[in-house]
C-alpha positions as CSV (number, residue, x, y, z in Angstrom):
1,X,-207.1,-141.3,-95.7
2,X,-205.1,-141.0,-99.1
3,X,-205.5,-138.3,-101.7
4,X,-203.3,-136.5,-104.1
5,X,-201.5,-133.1,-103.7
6,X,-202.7,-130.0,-105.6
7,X,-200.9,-127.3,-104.4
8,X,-198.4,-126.4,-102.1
9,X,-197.8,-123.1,-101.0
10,X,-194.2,-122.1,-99.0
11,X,-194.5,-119.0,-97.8
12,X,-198.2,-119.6,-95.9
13,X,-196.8,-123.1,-95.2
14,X,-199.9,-125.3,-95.9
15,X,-200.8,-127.9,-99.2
16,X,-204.3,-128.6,-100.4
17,X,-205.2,-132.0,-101.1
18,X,-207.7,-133.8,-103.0
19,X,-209.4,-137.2,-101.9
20,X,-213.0,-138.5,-102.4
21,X,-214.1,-135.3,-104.6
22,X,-213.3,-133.4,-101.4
23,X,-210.2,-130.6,-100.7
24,X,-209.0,-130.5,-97.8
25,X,-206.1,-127.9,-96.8
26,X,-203.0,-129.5,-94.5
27,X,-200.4,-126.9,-92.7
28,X,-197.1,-127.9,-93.6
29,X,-193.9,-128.1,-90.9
30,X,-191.1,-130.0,-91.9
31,X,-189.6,-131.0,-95.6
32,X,-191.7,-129.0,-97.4
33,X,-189.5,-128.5,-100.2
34,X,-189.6,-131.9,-101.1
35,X,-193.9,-131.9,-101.6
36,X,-194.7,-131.5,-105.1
37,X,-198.2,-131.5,-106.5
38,X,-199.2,-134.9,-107.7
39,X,-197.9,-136.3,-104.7
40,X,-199.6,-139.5,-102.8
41,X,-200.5,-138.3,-99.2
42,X,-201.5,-140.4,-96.2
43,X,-203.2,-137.7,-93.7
44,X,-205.6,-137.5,-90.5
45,X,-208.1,-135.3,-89.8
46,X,-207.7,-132.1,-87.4
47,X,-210.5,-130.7,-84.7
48,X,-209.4,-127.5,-86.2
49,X,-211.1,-126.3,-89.4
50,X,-210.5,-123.9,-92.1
51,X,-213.2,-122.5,-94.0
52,X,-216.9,-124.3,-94.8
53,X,-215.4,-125.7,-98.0
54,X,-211.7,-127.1,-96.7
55,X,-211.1,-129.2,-94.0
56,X,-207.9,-128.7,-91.8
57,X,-205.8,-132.4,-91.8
58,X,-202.9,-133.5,-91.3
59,X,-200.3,-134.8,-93.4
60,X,-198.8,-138.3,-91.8
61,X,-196.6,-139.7,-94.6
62,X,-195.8,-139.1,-98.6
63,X,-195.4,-141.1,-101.6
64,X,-193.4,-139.0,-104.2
65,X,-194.6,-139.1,-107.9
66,X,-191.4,-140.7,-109.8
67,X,-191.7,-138.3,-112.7
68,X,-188.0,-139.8,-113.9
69,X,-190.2,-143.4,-115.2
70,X,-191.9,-140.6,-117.8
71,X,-188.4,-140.4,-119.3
72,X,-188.6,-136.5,-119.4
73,X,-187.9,-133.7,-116.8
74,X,-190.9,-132.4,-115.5
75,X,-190.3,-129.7,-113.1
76,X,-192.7,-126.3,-111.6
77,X,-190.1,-124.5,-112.2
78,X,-189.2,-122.6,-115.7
79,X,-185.8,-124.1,-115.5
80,X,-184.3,-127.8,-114.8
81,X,-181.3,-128.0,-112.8
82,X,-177.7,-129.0,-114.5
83,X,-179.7,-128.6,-118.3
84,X,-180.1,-125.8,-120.8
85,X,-183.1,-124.9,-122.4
86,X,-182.3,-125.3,-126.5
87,X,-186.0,-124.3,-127.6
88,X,-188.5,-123.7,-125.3
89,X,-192.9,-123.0,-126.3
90,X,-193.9,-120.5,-123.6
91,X,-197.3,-119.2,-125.7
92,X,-199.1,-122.6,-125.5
93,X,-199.5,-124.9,-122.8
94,X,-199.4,-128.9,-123.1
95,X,-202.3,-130.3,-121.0
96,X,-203.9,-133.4,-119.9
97,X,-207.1,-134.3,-118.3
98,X,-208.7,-137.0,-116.6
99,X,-210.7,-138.1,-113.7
100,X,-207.6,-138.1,-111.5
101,X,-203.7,-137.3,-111.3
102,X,-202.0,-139.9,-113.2
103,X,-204.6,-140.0,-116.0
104,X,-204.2,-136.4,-116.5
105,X,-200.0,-136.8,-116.4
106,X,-200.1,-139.6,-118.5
107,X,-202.1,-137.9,-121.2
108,X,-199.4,-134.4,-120.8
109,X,-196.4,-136.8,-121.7
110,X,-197.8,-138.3,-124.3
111,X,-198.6,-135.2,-126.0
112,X,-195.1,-134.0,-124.7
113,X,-193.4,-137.0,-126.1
114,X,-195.3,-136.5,-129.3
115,X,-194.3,-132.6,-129.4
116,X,-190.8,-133.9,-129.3
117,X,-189.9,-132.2,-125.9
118,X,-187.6,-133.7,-123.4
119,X,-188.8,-131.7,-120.6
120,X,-192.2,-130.3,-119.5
121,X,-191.7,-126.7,-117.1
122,X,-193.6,-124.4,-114.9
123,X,-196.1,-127.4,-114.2
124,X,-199.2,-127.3,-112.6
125,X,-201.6,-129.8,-111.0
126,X,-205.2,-128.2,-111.1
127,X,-208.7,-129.5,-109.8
128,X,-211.4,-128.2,-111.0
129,X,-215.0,-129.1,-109.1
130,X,-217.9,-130.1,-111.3
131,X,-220.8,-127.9,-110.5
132,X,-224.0,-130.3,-109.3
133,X,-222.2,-133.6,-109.7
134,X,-219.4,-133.5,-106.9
135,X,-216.8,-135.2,-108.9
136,X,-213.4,-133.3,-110.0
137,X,-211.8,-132.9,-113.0
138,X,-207.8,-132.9,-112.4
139,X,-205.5,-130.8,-115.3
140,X,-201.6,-130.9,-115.5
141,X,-200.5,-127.9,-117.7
142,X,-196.8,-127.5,-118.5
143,X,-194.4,-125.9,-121.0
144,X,-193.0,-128.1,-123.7
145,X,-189.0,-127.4,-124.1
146,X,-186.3,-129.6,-125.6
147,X,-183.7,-129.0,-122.9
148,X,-179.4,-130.3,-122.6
149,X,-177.6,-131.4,-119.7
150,X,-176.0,-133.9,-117.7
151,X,-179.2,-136.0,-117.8
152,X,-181.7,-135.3,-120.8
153,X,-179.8,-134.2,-124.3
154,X,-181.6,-133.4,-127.5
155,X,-181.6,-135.3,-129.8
156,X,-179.9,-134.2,-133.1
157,X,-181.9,-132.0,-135.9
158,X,-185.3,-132.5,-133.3
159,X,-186.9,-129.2,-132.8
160,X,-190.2,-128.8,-130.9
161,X,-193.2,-129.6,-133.0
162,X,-196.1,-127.9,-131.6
163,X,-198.9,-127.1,-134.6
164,X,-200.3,-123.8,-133.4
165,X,-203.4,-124.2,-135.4
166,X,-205.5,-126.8,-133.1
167,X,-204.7,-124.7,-130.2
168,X,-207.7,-124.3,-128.0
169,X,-208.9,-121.6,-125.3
170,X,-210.7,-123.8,-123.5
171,X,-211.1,-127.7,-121.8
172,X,-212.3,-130.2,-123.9
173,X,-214.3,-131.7,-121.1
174,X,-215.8,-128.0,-120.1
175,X,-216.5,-127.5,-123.7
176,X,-218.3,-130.8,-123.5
177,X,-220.2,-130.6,-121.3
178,X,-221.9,-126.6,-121.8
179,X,-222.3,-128.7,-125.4
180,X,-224.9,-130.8,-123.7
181,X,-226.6,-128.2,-122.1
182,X,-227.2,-126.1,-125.2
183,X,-228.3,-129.4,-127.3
184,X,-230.6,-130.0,-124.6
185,X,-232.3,-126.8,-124.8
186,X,-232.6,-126.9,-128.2
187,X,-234.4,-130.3,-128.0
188,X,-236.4,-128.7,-125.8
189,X,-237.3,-125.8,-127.9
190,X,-238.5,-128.6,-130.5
191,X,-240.3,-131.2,-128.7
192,X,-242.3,-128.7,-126.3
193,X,-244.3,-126.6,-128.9
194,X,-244.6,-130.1,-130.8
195,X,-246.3,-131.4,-127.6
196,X,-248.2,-128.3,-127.0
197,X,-249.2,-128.3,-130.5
198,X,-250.4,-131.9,-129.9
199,X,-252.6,-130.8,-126.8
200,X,-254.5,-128.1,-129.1
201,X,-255.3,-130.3,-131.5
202,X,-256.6,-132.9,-129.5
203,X,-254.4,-135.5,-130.7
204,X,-252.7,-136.3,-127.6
205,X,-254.9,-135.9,-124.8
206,X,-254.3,-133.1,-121.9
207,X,-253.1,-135.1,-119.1
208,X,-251.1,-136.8,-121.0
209,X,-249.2,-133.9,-122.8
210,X,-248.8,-132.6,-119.5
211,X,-246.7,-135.3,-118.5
212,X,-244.9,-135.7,-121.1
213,X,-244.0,-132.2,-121.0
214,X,-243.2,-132.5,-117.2
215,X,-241.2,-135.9,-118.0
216,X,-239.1,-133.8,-120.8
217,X,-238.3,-130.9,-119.0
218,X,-237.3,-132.7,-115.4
219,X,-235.1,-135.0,-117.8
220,X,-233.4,-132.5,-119.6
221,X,-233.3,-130.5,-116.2
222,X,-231.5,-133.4,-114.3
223,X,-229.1,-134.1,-117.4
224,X,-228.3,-130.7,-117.9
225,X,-226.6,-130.0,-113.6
226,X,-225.5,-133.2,-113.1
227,X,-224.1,-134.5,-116.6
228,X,-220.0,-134.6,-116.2
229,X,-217.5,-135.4,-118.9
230,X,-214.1,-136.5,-117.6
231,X,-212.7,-138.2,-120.4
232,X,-208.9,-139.1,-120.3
233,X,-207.7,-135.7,-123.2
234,X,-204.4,-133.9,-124.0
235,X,-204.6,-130.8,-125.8
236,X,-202.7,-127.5,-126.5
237,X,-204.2,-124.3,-124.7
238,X,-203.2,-121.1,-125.5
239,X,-201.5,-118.9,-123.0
240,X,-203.5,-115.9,-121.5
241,X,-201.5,-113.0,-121.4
């Protein structure tokens, strides 16, 4: 099987990787400095298990994200090797979203590129699970910084543009999404009395109403757990202290 590193932590030596809308958690042995999350993994499964949720594997081989084709450092560290940092965000984070890895990275470099950063640090792969709908919702969240060195050099007069006034405290796709789920009860708050009201009069007649409120409310029910938005966004979040 394939899926895409989350997380990999050093010191209790296992990674936890996504594939299929599932997590499953691999112990890690040999070059584990060289995983980083967004990583392609090939890995088999384990008789051993870990958990009800995550399911022991096996990593068998890696493919390593070239980051360099982005034309920016991107590193999970708060520093790149052989570079100063010139200017440096740490309040807000750059993210991007999608309904996988490289949707979500894209969508951070464009907004890093468009921030005028040459380097995106302390980054982080997360995955959020969808309640209901068993899909996953994949986030990168970095650091913008304009950054010097042997590689990367700013460019002259270019200072970080990051407009602190659209920054958000939460996901577009979350927001989205608990969006539906209050316009839906609203409609519902209209279109039952209206029904109801209906009944009483004798305009629409009882078994009928009764349906159609049964129809509105499993509807609204069924939209409400298993609607999911994972739209391809980038935004700026604002950095919990």
């Amino acid at each position: 099987m394939q899926g895409v590193l989350i997380s990999v932590d050093l010191n209790l030596k296992h990674a936890v990787i996504a594939c299929d809308n599932k997590l499953y958690t691999a112990k890690l042995s040999e070059n584990v400095a060289s995983l980083q999350p967004g990583d392609l993994v090939e890995f088999s499964a384990t008789d051993e298990t870990d958990g009800e949720k995550n399911k022991t594997v096996k990593i068998d081989s890696v493919t390593h994200t070239d980051y360099k084709k982005y034309g920016i450092a991107i590193v999970s560290a708060s520093s790149v090797d052989g570079h100063e940092i010139i200017d440096s965000k740490l309040n807000v984070k750059l993210c991007g979203e999608g309904p996988d890895a490289k949707s979500a990275l894209d969508s951070l470099v464009e907004l890093a590129k468009k921030s005028n950063a040459n380097a995106l640090i302390n980054t982080e792969l997360t995955v959020k699970a969808l309640r209901f709908s068993g899909k996953h919702l994949f986030c990168y969240k970095a650091n913008a910084a304009i950054i010097e060195g042997a590689e990367y050099h700013q460019q002259p007069g270019i200072k970080l543009d990051i407009n602190e006034k659209v920054v958000r405290r939460n996901s577009p796709n979350e927001a989205m999404i608990r969006y539906i789920r209050v316009l839906l009860i609203s409609v519902l708050l209209i279109i039952l009395p209206c029904l109801l009201s209906l009944q009483q009069q004798g305009t629409l007649p009882t078994p009928l109403g009764s349906i159609a409120c049964g129809i509105a409310l499993g509807l609204s029910l069924f939209t409400g757990l298993f609607y999911s938005s994972r739209k391809q966004v980038a935004y700026l979040l604002r950095q919990k202290r």
